[in-house]
N, C-alpha and C positions, 0 to 999 in steps of 0.2 A: 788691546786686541787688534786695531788696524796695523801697527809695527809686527804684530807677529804673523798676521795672515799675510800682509806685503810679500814675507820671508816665504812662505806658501806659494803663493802666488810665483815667486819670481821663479820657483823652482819649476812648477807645472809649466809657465808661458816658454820655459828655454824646452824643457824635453816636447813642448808644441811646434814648436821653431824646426827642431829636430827632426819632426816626423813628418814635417811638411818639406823636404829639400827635397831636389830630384833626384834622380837614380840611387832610389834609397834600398834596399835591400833588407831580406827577411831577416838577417841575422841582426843586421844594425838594428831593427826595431827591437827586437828582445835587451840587445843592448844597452839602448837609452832610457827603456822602461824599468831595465832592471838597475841601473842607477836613478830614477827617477823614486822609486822604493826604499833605496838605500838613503838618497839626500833627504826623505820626507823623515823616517825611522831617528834619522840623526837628530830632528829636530825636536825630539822628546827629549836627548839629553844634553841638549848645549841650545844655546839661544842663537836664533838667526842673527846676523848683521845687522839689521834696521832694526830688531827688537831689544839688541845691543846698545844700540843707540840711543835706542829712547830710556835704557835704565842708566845709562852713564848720563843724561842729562838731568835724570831726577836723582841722580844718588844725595843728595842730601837729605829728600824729605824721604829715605828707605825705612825710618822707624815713624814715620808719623798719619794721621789716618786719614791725608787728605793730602793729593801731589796739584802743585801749580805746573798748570804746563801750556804754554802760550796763551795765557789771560784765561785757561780751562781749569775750572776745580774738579780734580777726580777721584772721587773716593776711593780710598786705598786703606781699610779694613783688614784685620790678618783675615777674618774669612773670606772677604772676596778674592782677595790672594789666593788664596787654597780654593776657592771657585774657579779661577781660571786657571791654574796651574790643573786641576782634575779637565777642565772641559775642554782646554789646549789638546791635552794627552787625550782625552775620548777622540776628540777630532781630527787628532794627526793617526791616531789606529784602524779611525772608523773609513780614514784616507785612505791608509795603506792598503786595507782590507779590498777594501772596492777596487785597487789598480791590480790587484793579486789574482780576484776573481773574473776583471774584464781581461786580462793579459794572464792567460794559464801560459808557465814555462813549457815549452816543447808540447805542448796542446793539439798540433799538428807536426806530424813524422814526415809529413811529405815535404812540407814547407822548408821545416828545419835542415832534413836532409839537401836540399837545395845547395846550401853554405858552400857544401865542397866545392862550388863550383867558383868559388870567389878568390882569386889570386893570393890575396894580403891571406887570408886563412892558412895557407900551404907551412905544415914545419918544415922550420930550420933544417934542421937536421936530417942528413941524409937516410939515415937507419929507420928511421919512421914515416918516411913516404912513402917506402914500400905498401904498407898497409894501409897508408892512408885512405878514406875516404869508401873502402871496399864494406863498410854494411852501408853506409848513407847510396851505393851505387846499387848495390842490389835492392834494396828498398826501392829508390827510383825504378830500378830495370822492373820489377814486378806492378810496379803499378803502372806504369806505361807502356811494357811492353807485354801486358795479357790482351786475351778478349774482355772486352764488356756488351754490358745489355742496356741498351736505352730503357726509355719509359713506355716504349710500344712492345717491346719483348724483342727487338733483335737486336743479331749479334755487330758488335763494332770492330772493327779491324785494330789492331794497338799503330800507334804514331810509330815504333820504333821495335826495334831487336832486342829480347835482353840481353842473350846471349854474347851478341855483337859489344854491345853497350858497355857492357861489362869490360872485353878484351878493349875496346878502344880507350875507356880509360886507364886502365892499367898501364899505357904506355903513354896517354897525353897529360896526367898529371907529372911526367917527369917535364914536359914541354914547356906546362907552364910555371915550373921552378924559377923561368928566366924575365917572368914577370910580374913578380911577386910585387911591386911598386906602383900596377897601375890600376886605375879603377873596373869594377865589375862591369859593368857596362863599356867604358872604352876597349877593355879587352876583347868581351868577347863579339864587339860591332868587328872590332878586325880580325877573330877566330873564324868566325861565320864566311869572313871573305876568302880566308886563305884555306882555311882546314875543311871545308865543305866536301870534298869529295874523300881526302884522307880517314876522316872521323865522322861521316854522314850522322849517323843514331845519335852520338853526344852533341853535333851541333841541336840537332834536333830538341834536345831535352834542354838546351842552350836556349835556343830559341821559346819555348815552353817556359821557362822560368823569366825570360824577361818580357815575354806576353803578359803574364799575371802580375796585377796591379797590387802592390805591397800597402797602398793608401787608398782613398778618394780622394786624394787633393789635385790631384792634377785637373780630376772632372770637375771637382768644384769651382777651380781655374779659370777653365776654359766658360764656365758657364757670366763667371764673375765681369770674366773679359767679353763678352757676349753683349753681357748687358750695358757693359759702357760704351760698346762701337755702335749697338743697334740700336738707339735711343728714339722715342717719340717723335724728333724733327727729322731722323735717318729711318724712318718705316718702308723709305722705299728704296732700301739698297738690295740689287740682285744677290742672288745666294750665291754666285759664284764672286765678289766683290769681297762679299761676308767673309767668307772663307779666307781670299787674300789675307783681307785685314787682320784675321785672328790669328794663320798662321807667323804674320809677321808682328803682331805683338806680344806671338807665344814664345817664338821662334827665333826671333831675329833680335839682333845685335840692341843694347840700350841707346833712346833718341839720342844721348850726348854724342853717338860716335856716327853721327846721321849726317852726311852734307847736302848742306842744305842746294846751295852754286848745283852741284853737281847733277839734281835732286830736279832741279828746276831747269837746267838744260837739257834734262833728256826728257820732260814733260813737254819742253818745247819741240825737239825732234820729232816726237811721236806722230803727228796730226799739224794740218795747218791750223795755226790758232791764229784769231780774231787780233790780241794783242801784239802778233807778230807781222800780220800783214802790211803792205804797204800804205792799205785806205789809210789804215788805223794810225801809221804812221804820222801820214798826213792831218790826220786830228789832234793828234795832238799837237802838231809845231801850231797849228790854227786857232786853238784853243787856249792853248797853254803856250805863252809867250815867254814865259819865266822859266822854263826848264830850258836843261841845254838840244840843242838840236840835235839829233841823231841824225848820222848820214845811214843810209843803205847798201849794201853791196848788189854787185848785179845777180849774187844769188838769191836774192830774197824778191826777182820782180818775175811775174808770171808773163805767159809766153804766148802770142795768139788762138793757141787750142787748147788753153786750158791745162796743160799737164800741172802734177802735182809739184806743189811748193817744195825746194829744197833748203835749208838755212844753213851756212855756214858758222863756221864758231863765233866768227867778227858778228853774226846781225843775230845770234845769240848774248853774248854783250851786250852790242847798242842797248836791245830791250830791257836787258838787264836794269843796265842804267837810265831809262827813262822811266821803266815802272817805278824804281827806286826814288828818281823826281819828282816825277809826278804824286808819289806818297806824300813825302816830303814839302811838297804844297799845299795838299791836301789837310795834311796834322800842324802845317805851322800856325792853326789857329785855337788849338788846345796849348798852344804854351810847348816853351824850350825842353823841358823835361821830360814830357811824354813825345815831344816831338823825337830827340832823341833815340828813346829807349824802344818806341813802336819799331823806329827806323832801323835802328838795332836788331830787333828782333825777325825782322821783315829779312 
């Protein structure tokens, strides 16, 4: 039973994978769902890999009423056989069932209709673009471009023309035959910028379609990431710090591609800092005898009235390399190895 759930499992954790990627789109979801239906359905008549597995390891004891299997005795009875061969199949139906009834096919006509708007969608073939995508646009054009009535009783203005809407696709789905190759999103971040005043109402319903969140995963995300920046010993980071930091571990590039030199000179730019001054300087060559001496440049020495410190790239280094000493003395009494790999890391 755990080699065939595995097989289960492995199939549900990839179409999870699936539905958690960014700029996922309403079509792709019915997509991955409905091979996720399909891979579950197969598993009633062919055996998964890992449950494959586990019978080509026992194929000897197939006729006898007890399998050894890693120091495990398992009884293996014809009726138990025919117990889990019935409660496999209830389970893999009573599966399907349940992704059938939380994921109805075309369940929503607004959503669906959406699709057209996605590049890779577009046919081949030039004789059927023509009519391409004209009920999914009039669908759209009527739900977004009537009156509605809120929950107080009055009337809402529509976002968009249908009429309009209408004639603008008619001519912009020939436009983007020429980008059939790129993502939904990448495209239409660059339609929005270009075709804004040529095709106003379709960017509109452009923009509408990628307001609407295809998932919660992203929220879930953002929350997950929340929680590991704003920890117990950070309760008093300002909200507007908070933020930085979220957007740039939402947003921003992975730590490997982070320089660190680079990272840390412009930390020092910013502000006069303590470790950069000249006192400090002088602490250490006074203290710390064994590190190498750093010289200073005359741009790092302050000037009768006080004006603000300037530091050149040279009394950028020096520090560099004396914080880096200074470490370095520091860990040389944990031993070679951490001394090393701190240093390294530092």
């Amino acid at each position: 039973m755990s080699f065939f759930l595995q097989d289960v499992l492995s199939v549900l954790h990839t179409t999870c994978l699936s539905l958690q990627a960014n700029n996922l789109t309403f079509s792709e979801v019915s997509d991955y769902i409905t091979a996720c239906k399909k891979a579950v359905d197969e598993l009633k008549s062919r055996n998964g890999s890992y449950f494959q597995q586990f019978l080509d390891s026992v194929r000897e004891y197939e006729t006898e009423l007890e399998i050894e299997f890693h120091g495990h005795t398992i009884p293996a009875n014809k009726k138990q056989r025919e117990n889990f061969a019935k409660s496999s199949e209830k389970f893999l139906t009573f599966l399907s069932d349940n992704l059938a009834s939380r994921f109805v096919e075309n369940d929503d006509e607004i959503s669906s209709a959406f699709d057209i708007l996605v590049p890779s969608k577009l046919p081949t073939e030039a004789d059927q673009i023509a009519k391409y995508g004209d009920v999914e646009i009039s669908k759209l054009g009527e739900f977004f471009g009537t009156d509605k009535t809120d929950g107080d009783g009055n009337t809402v203005n529509p976002p968009l023309n249908k009429a309009k809407l209408i004639s603008e696709w008619s001519l912009f789905k020939h436009v983007m035959c020429k980008y059939r190759n790129q993502e939904f999103t990448e495209f239409w971040e660059w339609g929005l910028k270009t075709h804004d005043q040529a095709y106003p109402n379709l960017c509109i319903l452009a923009t509408i379609c990628l307001t609407c969140p295809v998932t919660s995963v992203n929220v879930e995300r953002g929350f997950s990431r929340y929680n590991i920046i704003k920890t117990a010993l950070r309760n008093a980071l300002h909200t507007d710090n908070v933020n930085n930091l979220m957007m740039i571990k939402i947003e921003g590039p992975p730590l490997t591609d982070f320089d660190f030199d680079e990272g840390f000179k412009l930390w020092c730019s910013r502000k006069d800092r303590r470790v950069l001054s000249p006192k400090f300087i002088e602490t250490v060559k006074s203290k710390c005898t064994d590190v190498v001496q750093p010289k200073v440049s005359e741009t790092a020495k302050t000037n009768a009235v006080g004006e603000e410190l300037k530091y050149s790239q040279e009394d950028v280094e020096i520090m560099i390399e004396t914080v880096v000493s200074k470490l370095t003395g520091v860990l040389s009494k944990f031993g070679d190895t951490q001394q090393d790999k701190c240093t390294r890391d530092f």
